[in-house]
C-alpha positions as CSV (number, residue, x, y, z in Angstrom):
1,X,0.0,0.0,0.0
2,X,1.5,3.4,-1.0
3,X,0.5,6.8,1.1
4,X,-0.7,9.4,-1.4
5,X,-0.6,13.2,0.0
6,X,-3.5,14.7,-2.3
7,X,-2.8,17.9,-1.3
8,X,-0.4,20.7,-3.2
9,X,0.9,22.3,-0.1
10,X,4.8,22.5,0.1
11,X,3.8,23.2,4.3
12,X,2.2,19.8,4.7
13,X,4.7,18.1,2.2
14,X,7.3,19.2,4.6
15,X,5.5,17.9,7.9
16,X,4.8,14.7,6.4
17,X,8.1,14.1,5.3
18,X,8.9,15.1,9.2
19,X,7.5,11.6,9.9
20,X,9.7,10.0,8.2
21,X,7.3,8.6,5.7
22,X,7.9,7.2,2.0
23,X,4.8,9.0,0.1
24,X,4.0,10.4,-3.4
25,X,1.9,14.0,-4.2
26,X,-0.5,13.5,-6.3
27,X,-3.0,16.7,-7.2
28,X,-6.0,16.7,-8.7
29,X,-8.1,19.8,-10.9
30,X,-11.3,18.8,-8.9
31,X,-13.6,21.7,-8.3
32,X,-14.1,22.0,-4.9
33,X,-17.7,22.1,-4.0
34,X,-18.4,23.9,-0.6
35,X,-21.4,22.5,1.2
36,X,-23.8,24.8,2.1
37,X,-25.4,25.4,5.4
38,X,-23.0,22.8,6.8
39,X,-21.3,23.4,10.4
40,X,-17.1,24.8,10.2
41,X,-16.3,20.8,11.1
42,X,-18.5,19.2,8.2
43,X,-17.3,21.9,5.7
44,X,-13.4,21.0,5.8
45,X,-14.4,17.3,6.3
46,X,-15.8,17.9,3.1
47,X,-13.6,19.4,0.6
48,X,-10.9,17.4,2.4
49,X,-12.6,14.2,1.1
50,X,-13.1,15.5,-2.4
51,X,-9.7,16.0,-2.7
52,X,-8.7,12.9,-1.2
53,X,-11.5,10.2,-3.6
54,X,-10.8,12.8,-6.7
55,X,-7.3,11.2,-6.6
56,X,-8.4,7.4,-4.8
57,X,-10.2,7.3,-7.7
58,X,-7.2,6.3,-9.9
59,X,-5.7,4.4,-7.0
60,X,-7.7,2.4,-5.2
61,X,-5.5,0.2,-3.7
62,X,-3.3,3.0,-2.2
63,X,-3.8,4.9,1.1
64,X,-4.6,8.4,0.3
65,X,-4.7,12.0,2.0
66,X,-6.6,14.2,1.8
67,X,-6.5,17.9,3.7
68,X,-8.4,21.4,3.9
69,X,-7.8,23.9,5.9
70,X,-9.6,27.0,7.2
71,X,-9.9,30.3,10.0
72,X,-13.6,30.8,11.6
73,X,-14.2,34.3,12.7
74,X,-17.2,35.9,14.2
75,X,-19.2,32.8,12.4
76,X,-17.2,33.1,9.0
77,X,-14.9,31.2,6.9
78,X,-11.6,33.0,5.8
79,X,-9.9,30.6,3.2
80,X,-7.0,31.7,1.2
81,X,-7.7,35.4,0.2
82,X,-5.3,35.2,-2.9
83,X,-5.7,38.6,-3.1
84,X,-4.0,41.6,-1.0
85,X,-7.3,43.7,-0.4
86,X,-9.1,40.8,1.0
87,X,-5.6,39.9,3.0
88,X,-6.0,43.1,4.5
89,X,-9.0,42.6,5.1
90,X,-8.8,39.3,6.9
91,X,-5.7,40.6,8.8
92,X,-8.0,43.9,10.2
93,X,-10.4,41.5,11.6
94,X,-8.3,38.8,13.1
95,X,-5.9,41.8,15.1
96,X,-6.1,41.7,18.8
97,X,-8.3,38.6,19.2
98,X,-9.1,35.3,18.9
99,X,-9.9,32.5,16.4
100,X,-10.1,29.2,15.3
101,X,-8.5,26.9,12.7
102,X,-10.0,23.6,11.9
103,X,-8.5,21.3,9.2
104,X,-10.3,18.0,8.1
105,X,-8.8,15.0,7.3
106,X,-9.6,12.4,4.9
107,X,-7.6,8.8,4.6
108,X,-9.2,6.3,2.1
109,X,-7.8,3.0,2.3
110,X,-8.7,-0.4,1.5
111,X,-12.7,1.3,0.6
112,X,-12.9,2.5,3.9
113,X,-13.3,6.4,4.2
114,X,-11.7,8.3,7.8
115,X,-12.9,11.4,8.1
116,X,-11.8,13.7,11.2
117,X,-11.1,17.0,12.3
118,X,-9.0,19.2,15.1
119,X,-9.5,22.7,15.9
120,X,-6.8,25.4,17.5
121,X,-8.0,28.5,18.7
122,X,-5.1,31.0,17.8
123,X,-4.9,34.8,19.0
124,X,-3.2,37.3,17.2
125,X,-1.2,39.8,19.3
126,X,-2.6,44.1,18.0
127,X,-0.9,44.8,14.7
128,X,-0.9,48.6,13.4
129,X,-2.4,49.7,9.9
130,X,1.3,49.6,9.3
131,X,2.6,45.9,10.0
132,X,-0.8,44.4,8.7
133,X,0.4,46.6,5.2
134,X,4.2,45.5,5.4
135,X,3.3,42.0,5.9
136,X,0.5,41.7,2.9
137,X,3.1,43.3,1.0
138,X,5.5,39.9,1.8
139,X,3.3,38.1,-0.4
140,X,2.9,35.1,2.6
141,X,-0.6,35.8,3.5
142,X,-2.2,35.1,0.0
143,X,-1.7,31.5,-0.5
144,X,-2.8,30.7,3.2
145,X,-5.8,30.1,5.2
146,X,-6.6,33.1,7.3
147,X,-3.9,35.2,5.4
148,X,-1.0,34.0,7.8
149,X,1.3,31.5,8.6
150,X,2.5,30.8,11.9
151,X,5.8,29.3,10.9
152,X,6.7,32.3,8.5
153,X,7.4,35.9,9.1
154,X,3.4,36.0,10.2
155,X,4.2,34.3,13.7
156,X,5.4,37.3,15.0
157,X,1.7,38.1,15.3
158,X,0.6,35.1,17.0
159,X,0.3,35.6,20.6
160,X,-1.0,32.5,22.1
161,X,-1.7,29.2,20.5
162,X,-4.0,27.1,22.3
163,X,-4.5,23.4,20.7
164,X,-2.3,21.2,18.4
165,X,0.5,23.9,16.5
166,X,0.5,21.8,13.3
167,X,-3.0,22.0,12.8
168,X,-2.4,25.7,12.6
169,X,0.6,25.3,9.9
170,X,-2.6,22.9,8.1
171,X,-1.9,19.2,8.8
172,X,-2.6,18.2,12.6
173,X,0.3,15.3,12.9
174,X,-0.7,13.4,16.0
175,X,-4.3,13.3,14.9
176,X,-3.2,12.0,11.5
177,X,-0.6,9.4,12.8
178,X,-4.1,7.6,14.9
179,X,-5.8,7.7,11.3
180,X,-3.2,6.2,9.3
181,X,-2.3,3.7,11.8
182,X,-6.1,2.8,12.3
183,X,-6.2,2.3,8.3
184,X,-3.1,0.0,8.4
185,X,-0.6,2.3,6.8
186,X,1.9,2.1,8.7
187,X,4.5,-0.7,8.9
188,X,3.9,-2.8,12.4
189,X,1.6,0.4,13.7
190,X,4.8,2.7,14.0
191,X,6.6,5.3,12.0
192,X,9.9,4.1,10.2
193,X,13.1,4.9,12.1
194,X,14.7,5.9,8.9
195,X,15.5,9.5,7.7
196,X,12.9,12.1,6.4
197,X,10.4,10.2,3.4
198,X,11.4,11.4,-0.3
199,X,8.1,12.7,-1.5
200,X,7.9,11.4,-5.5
């Protein structure tokens, strides 16, 4: 059984290569289709399982991974903003307080379909007009969920994490390593002893 990250994100490439783990990354153009109505837990669940069968789908005898990612505000989901207005935006609201970031997890293996999810509240320490503008103008905030990331140049804003750190960077490790040793995808139950996995 080969482990299949379905996911294009060089941040969870690089923690699931932490592990230790042989896997390949294979993408898929699958139009995500948000459901609507559906609770901040059932929404990432979601797109994190049709990103994970979108690829299953051409190998069904591998275990695959599937992720998605997202902040909750005030009762609203802040994806990637992609753009820096809406970055600015994001970053305005988010200053001084509190939020939360849930990813869901999907592992298909052997037909059988895991889906999970873990929340980390984060709180972001009072930024100026002024640092939100210099740290849009990085470029880091547009390609991530919230318009931040904690491991970058963006975690000097983060004042308090409370929850599971790599949930916040997008792919919650200890919560994963129970699903992929639940699905048999791991040699004996354990991680390898062997140096970092070479994604293909």
């Amino acid at each position: 059984m080969k482990l299949i990250l379905a996911s294009q994100s060089p941040r969870r490439r690089e923690l699931l290569t932490l592990l230790g783990l042989d896997f390949t990354v294979i993408t898929s153009d699958v139009e995500e289709r948000p459901p609507e109505g559906a609770a901040v837990s059932d929404y990432v669940k979601a797109l994190a399982l049709q990103k994970a069968q979108a690829v299953a789908a051409s190998h069904p005898e591998d275990c695959v991974i599937g992720a998605d990612t997202v902040v909750y505000l005030d009762g609203d989901i802040l994806g990637k903003p992609h753009t820096p207005q809406r970055a600015k935006q994001y970053l305005l609201r988010m200053q001084g307080r509190r939020h939360t970031v849930y990813t869901g997890l999907a592992v298909l293996a052997g037909g059988r379909v895991d889906l999970r999810c873990e929340a980390t509240d984060v709180t972001f320490a009072p930024m100026t007009e002024a640092e939100i503008d210099w740290y849009v103008s990085t470029g880091e905030p547009l390609d991530k969920a919230g318009a931040y990331g904690v491991q970058g140049p963006g975690g000097v804003f983060v004042a308090r994490i409370e929850g599971n750190y790599f949930n916040v960077i997008g792919l919650p490790l200890p919560l994963l390593y129970r699903m992929l040793k639940d699905a048999g995808a791991l040699e004996g139950g354990l991680l390898p002893r062997s140096g970092p996995g070479r994604p293909a």
